[in-house]
N, C-alpha and C positions, 0 to 999 in steps of 0.2 A: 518765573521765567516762562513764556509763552514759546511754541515750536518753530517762531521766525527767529528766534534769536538763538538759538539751540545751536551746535555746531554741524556739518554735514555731516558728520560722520556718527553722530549720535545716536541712529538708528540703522546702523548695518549691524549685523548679525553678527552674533562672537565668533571668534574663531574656531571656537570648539564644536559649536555647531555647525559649520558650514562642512558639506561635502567635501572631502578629496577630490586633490583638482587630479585632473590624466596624468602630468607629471608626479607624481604621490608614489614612491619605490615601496611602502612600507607594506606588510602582506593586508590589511583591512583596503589599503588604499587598490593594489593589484585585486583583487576582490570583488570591489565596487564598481570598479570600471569593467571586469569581466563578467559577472555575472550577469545572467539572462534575466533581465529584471521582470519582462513582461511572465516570464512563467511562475517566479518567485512571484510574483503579485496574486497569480489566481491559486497557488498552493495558500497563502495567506488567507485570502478569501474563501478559501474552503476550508480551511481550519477556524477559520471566525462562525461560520455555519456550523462546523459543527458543537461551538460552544452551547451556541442556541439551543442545536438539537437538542445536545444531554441536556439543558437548562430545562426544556420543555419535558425531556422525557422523565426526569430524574426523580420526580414525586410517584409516578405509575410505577419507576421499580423500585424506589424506597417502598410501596405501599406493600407489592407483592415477594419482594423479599426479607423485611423485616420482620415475619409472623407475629404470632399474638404478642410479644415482647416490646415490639416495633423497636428493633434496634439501629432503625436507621432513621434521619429525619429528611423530609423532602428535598434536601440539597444537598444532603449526603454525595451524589452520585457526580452533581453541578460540581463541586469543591474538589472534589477527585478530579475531571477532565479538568480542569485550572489547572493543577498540580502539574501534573502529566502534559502540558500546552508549556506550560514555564520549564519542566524539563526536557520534552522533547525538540524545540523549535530551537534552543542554544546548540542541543547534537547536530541536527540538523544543517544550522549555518557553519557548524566547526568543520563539519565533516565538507562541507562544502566549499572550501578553501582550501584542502586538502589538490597536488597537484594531479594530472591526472598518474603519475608512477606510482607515486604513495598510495592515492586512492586503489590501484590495482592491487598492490603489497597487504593493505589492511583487508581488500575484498576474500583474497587466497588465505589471510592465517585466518580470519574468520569462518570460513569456511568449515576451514579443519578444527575449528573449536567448538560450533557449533554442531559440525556434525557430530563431534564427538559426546556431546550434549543429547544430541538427536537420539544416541546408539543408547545413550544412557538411562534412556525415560522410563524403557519397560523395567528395568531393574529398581528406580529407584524416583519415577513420577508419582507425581499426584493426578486423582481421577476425579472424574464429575461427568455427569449423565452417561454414563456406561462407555469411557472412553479414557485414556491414559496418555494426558500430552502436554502436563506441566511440570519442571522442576520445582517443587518449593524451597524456596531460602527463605532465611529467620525477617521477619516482614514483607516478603516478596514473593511471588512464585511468577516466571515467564515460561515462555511457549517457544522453546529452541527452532520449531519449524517455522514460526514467524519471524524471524534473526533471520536463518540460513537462506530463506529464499534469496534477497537483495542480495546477498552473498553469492551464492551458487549462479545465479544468474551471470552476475562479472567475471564467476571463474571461469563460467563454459565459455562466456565472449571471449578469453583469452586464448582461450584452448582451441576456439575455432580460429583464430585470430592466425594461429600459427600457421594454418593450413596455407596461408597466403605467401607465407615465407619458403615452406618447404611440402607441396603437395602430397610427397611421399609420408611426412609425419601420420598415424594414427593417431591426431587427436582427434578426431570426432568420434572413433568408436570410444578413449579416452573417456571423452564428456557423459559418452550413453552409457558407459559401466558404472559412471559416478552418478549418474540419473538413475540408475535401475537399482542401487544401493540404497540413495534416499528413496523411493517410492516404495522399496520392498518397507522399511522401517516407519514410513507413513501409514503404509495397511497396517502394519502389527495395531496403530494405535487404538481404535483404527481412522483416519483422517483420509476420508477418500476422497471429500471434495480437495481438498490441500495438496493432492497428487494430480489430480488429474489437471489443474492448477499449473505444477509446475511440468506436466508433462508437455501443456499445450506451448510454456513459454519454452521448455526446449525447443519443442518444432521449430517453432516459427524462428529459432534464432540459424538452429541449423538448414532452414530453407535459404534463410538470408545470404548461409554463410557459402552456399551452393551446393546445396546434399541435391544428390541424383532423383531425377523423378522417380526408379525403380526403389530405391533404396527408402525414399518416402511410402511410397506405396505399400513395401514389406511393413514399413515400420505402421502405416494404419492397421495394416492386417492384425498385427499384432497387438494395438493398442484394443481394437474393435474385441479380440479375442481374449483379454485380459478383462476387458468390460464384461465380456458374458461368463469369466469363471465366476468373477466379483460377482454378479447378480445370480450364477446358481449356488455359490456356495459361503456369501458372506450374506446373512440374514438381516446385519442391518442393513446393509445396502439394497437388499431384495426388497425388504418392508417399505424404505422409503422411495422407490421407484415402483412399487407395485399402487402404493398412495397418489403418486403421481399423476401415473397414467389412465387408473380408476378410477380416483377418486373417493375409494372407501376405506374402512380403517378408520382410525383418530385423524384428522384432519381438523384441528381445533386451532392449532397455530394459522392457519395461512387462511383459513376461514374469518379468525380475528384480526387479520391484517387487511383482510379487502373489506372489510366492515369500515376500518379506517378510514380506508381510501375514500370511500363508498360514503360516509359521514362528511369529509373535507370537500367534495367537488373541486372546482378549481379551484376557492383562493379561500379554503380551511373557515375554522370555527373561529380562528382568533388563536392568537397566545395564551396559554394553562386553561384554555377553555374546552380541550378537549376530555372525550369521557370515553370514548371504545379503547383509549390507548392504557387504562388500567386493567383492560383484559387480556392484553397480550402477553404472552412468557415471557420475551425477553426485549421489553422497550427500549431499553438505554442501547441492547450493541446489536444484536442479529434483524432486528425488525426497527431502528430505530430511522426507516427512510418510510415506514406507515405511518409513524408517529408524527414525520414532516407533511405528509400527505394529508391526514388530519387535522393538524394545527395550522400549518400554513397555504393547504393545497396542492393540485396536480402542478399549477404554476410554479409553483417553489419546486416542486421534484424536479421540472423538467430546466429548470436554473440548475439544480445542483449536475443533473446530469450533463448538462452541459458545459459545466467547469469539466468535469471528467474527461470529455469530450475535446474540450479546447486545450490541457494539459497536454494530452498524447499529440492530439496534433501539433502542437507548439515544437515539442519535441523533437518528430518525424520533420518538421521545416526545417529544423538546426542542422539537421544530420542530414538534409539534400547535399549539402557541398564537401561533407568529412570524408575525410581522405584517410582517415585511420582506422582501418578494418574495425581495431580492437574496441576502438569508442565510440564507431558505427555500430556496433554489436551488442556491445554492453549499454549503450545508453537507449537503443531500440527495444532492449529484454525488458532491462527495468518499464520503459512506457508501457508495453502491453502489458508486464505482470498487472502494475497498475491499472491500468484500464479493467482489464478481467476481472480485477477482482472487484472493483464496484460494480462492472457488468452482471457478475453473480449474485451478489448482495442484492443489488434492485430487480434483479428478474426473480429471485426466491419469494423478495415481499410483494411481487407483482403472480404469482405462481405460475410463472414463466418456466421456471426451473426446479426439482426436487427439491426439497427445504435441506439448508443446508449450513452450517454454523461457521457462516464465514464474515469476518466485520464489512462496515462500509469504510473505506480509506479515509482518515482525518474528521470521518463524524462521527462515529459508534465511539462508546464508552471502552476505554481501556489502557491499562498503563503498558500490557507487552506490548500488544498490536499499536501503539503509539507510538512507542520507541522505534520499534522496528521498521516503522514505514519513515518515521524523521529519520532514520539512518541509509533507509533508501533511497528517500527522497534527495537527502546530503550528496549522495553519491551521484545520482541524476542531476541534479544543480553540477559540480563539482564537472560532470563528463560533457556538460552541455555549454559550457564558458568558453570563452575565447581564450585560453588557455596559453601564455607566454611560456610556460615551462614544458611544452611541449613541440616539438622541434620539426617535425610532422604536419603543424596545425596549419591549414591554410588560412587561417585568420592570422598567423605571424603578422603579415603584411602592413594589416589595419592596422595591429599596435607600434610598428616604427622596429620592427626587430625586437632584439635583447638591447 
């Protein structure tokens, strides 16, 4: 039978595939029509980068962390980010269908679990390079302060959130007694970059929220004058900002990272064809945007950076017309934490910034910092939809009411 004689209908698409139409009540079908597709597409695209990444990085730390035994094989590292890609991006879409009530409900008890996870580390973490900020479970160990951020972020937006309702409320001193809690239990770890991390996303949430110019200013003085007891009286933090700004010391990490650089030019050696990237400490998660820089070039860096780049602002566009303090707040925290935190990651392997063991968001290798940023990211997808179950939302409109 030749394709003239076929029927019309022979070649439309099954039903099962075809997208939900607008009218679709069912929650995948409300979903699809709400979700921000354009920012879901470049979270996609940066988690596909950083499959690559580890793909490329993953023989240079197979090589340096399997010692003489070699217990790990070159894609040992590749096989893991799959793993953690297949488990993270289903959290991720769950949590992002999540309404924005629920979503605020699961942000607040997580909160209070993870902090309590947090309070828990010194008593009964696991350590690694002279630092204590893992729980271990029986095949797993995760990092409670890469949880609680996305967490604490939503709770303070709530908390300022109030202030809109009832000016008299204290929540914002609220927010800073619960900010001054977690950072004290970040030093203990000690995780200074991770504090000062989320110290800068408080600010900026609490500027948002309309804290006083005086009341800012106090709160510099204070930050400036917390930085200089930390550099007179915490010795890691001294060694690594005196590295810094010197230059002397062991300087062997960030020395072998512009080596990288410095080897790729713009557009790298090629795929697995790099060779400075087996000298570096830690190729697969802290340094694994030198590893890009050498394989693929500065061209590739400045693509990846620029998804980082067009995520926040994606974000920041949504939230020109929100009308809900709470998810003006909460979904502004969550883009800059993000954004910061790749900001840090690439100015450390660029030695813009003191070296400092913070991943790249959706490249660097790892199953906690993977989960925990799909479950941010969930919650940012989730705050940034046209959301019909929210009653508030000036996009009601668009979708016809309830």
């Amino acid at each position: 039978m030749n394709s003239a004689t076929l029927p019309r209908n022979s070649f439309r698409t099954p039903a099962w595939a075809q997208p939900p139409t607008r009218g679709d009540q069912s929650r995948f079908g409300r979903w699809f029509w709400t979700i921000d597709k354009l920012l879901l597409t470049f979270v996609f695209i940066l988690i596909g980068c950083g499959v690559i990444a580890v793909a490329a990085a993953s023989p240079a730390a197979a090589q340096r962390l399997s010692g003489p035994g070699f217990k790990y094989g070159d894609l040992y590292f590749f096989k893991r980010q799959i793993f953690w890609v297949l488990t993270g991006v289903p959290v991720m879409l769950a949590v992002s269908m999540l309404p924005v009530a629920w979503a605020k409900r699961a942000a607040l008890l997580g909160t209070v679990a993870f902090l309590a996870a947090l309070a828990l580390v010194p008593l009964i973490g696991a350590g690694a390079n002279g630092a204590v900020r893992w729980i271990a479970l029986p095949g797993f160990q995760f990092q409670p302060s890469e949880f609680l951020k996305p967490m604490f972020v939503v709770t303070t937006a709530w908390l300022l959130a109030l202030r809109f309702e009832d000016s008299r409320m204290p929540t914002m001193q609220v927010s800073f007694g619960l900010l001054c809690v977690i950072a004290a239990l970040l030093v203990k770890q000690p995780d200074f970059g991770q504090t000062a991390l989320i110290v800068a996303v408080w600010l900026a949430q609490a500027v948002l929220a309309g804290m006083s110019l005086w009341m800012l200013g106090v709160l510099a003085v204070a930050v400036t004058a917390a930085a200089g007891a930390a550099y007179l009286f915490a010795d890691h933090f001294t060694q690594r900002i005196d590295k810094f700004l010197t230059g002397g010391g062991d300087t062997y990490q960030i020395d072998k990272a512009l080596d990288c650089f410095r080897a790729g030019r713009l557009f790298g050696v090629g795929p697995g064809e790099g060779v400075m990237k087996f000298r570096l400490p830690e190729p697969h998660t802290d340094y694994i945007f030198s590893v890009i820089g050498e394989e693929f070039g500065m061209i590739a860096c400045l693509v990846i950076a620029g998804l980082y780049i067009a995520i926040v602002v994606r974000v920041f566009l949504i939230m020109l017309d929100e009308e809900d303090p709470f998810v003006f707040l909460a979904a502004s925290g969550l883009a800059i934490e993000f954004g910061l935190q790749a900001s840090i990651n690439m100015a450390v392997n660029l030695k813009l910034l003191p070296s400092k063991g913070m991943t790249l968001p959706f490249i660097s290798h790892g199953g906690s910092s993977f989960l925990a940023l799909s479950l941010g990211m969930g919650l940012l997808l989730a705050l940034t939809r046209r959301n019909p179950f929210l009653k508030s939302s000036p996009y009601v409109e668009r979708w016809g009411g309830r």
